[in-house]
C-alpha positions as CSV (number, residue, x, y, z in Angstrom):
1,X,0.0,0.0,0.0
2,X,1.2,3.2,-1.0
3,X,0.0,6.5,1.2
4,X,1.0,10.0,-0.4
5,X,1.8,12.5,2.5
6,X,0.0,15.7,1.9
7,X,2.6,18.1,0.5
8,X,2.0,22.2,1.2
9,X,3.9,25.4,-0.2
10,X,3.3,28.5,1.1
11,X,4.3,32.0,-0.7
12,X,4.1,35.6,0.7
13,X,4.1,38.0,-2.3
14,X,3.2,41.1,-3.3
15,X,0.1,40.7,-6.0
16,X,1.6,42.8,-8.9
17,X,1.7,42.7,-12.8
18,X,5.2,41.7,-13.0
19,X,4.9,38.9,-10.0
20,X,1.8,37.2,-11.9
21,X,4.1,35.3,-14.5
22,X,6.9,34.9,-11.9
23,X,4.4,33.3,-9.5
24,X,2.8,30.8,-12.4
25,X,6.3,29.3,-12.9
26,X,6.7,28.8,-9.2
27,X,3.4,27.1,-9.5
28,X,4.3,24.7,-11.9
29,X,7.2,24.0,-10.6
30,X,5.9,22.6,-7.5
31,X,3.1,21.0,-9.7
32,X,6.0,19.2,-11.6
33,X,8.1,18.4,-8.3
34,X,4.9,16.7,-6.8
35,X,4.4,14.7,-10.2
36,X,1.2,16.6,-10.8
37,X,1.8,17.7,-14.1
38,X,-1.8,17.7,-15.4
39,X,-2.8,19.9,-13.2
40,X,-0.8,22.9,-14.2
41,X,-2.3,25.0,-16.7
42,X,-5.6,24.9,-14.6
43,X,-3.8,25.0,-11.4
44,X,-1.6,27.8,-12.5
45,X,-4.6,29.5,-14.9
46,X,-7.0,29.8,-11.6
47,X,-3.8,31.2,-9.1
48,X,-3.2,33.6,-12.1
49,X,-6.7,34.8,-11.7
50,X,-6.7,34.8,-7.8
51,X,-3.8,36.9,-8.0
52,X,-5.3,39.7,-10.5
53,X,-8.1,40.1,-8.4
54,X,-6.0,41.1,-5.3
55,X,-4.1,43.6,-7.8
56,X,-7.1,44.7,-9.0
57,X,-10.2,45.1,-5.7
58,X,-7.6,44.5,-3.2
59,X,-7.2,48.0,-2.4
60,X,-3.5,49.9,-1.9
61,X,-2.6,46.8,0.3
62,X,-1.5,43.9,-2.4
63,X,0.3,41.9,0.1
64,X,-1.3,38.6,-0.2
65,X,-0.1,35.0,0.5
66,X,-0.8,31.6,-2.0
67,X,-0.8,28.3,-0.5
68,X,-0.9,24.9,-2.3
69,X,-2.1,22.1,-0.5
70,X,-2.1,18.6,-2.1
71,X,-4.0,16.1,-0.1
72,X,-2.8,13.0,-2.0
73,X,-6.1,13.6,-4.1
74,X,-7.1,17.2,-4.2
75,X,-5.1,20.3,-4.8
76,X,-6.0,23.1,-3.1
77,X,-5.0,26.4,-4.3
78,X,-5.7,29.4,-1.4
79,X,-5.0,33.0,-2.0
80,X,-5.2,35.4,1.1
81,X,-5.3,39.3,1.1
82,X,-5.9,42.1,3.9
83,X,-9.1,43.2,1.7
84,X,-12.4,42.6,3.7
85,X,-14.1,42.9,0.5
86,X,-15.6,39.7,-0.8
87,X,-15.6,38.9,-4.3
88,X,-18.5,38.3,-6.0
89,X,-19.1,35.6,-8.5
90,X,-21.5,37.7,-11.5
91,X,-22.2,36.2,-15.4
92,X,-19.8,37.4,-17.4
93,X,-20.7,38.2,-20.8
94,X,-18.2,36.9,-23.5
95,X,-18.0,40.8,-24.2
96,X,-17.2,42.2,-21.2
97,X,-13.3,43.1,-20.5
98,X,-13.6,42.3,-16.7
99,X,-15.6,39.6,-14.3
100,X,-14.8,36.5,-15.7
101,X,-12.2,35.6,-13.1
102,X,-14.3,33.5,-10.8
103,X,-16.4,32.0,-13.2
104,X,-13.5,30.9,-15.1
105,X,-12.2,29.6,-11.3
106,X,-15.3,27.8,-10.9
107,X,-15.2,26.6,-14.3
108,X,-11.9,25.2,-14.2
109,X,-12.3,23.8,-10.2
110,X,-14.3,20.7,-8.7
111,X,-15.2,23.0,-5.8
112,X,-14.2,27.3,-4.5
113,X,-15.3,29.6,-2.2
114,X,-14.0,33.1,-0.3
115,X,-15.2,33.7,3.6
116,X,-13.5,36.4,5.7
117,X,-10.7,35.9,8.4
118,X,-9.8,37.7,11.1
119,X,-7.5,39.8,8.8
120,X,-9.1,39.8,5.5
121,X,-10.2,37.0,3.5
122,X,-9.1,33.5,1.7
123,X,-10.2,32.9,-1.7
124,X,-9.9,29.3,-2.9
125,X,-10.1,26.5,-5.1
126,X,-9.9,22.9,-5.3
127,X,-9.3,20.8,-8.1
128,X,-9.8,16.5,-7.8
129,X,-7.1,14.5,-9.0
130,X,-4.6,11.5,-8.3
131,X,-1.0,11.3,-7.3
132,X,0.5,10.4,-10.9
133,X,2.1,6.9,-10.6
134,X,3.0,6.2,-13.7
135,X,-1.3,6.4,-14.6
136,X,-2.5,9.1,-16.1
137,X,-5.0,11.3,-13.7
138,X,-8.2,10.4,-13.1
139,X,-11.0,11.9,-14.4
140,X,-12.3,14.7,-12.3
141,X,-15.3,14.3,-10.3
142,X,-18.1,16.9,-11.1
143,X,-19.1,17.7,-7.4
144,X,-16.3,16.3,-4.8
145,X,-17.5,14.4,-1.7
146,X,-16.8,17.0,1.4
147,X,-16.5,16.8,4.6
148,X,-19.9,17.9,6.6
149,X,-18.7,21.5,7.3
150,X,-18.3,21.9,3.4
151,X,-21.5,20.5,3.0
152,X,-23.7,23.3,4.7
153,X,-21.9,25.5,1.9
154,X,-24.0,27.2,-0.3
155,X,-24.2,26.0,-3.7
156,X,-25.3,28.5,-6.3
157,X,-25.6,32.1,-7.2
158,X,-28.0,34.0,-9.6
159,X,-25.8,32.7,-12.6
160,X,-25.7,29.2,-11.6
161,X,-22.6,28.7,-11.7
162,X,-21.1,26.5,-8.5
163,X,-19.8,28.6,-5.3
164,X,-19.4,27.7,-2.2
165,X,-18.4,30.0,1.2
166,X,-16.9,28.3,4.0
167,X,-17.9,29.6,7.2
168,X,-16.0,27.5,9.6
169,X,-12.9,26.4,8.4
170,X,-10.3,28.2,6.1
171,X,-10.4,25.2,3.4
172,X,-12.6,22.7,2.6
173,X,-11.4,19.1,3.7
174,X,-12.2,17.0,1.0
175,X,-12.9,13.3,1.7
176,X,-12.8,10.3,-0.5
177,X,-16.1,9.4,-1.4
178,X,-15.6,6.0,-0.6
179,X,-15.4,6.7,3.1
């Protein structure tokens, strides 16, 4: 029996136009260290977003920190900022030059959310996978199993698309469904 130990990187950076790029490479990089190489263009796509919207709503403050969590079958992607202010997920219109961020996050993710901390908030995202041993990745599950705190999270918005807010916990822990 083989049991992955859950693997987490932690990153304190300012959330600027010239640390975005920087920041995706880092991203990968761990992605391809942890043999998760599948999951990089989302992965680093959905970070690449977090990180705009802290440049962009965050307010003068764009200190912010990104942690990567990988469970040994979900990576979770986090992005915390000083900002109170919690995003909201709207329909974006194929011709509109802003909003699509977090439906293209809860597009690309089995499960996100955003809930406030004592210093700000945590924006995050989780995407289902399996450690790469010499398979390729299993398919995706549309909606995760979750633990019971993630369950009482709220579902949908006025667009439909999936959101969830964690009131109680600053990530979702994800279960396998078989237990």
């Amino acid at each position: 029996m083989i049991t992955e130990t859950p693997r987490e990187y932690v990153l304190d950076l300012d959330a600027t136009p010239d640390r975005v790029p920087q920041v995706r490479r880092i991203v990968a990089a761990h992605l391809r260290h942890w043999q998760l190489e599948e999951l990089i263009q989302p992965v680093s796509l959905g970070v690449c977003e977090l990180l705009t919207n802290v440049h962009l709503h965050a307010g003068a403050d764009k200190r912010c920190t990104l942690e990567l969590r990988w469970t040994g079958r979900n990576l979770t992607a986090a992005v915390l900022d000083a900002s109170p202010r919690l995003p909201q997920l709207r329909c974006a219109s194929p011709l509109v030059t802003h909003g699509r961020g977090l439906p293209m996050v809860a597009t690309l993710s089995d499960s996100w959310g955003t809930h406030a901390t004592d210093d700000g908030k945590v924006v995050w995202f989780t995407i289902r996978a399996q450690a790469v041993t010499g398979s390729p990745l299993a398919p995706r599950a549309t909606l995760p199993a979750v633990s019971t705190a993630a369950r009482r999270l709220a579902i949908t918005e006025s667009s439909g698309l999936p959101q969830r807010r964690a009131e109680d916990a600053r990530f979702p822990e994800l279960v396998d469904a078989g237990s």
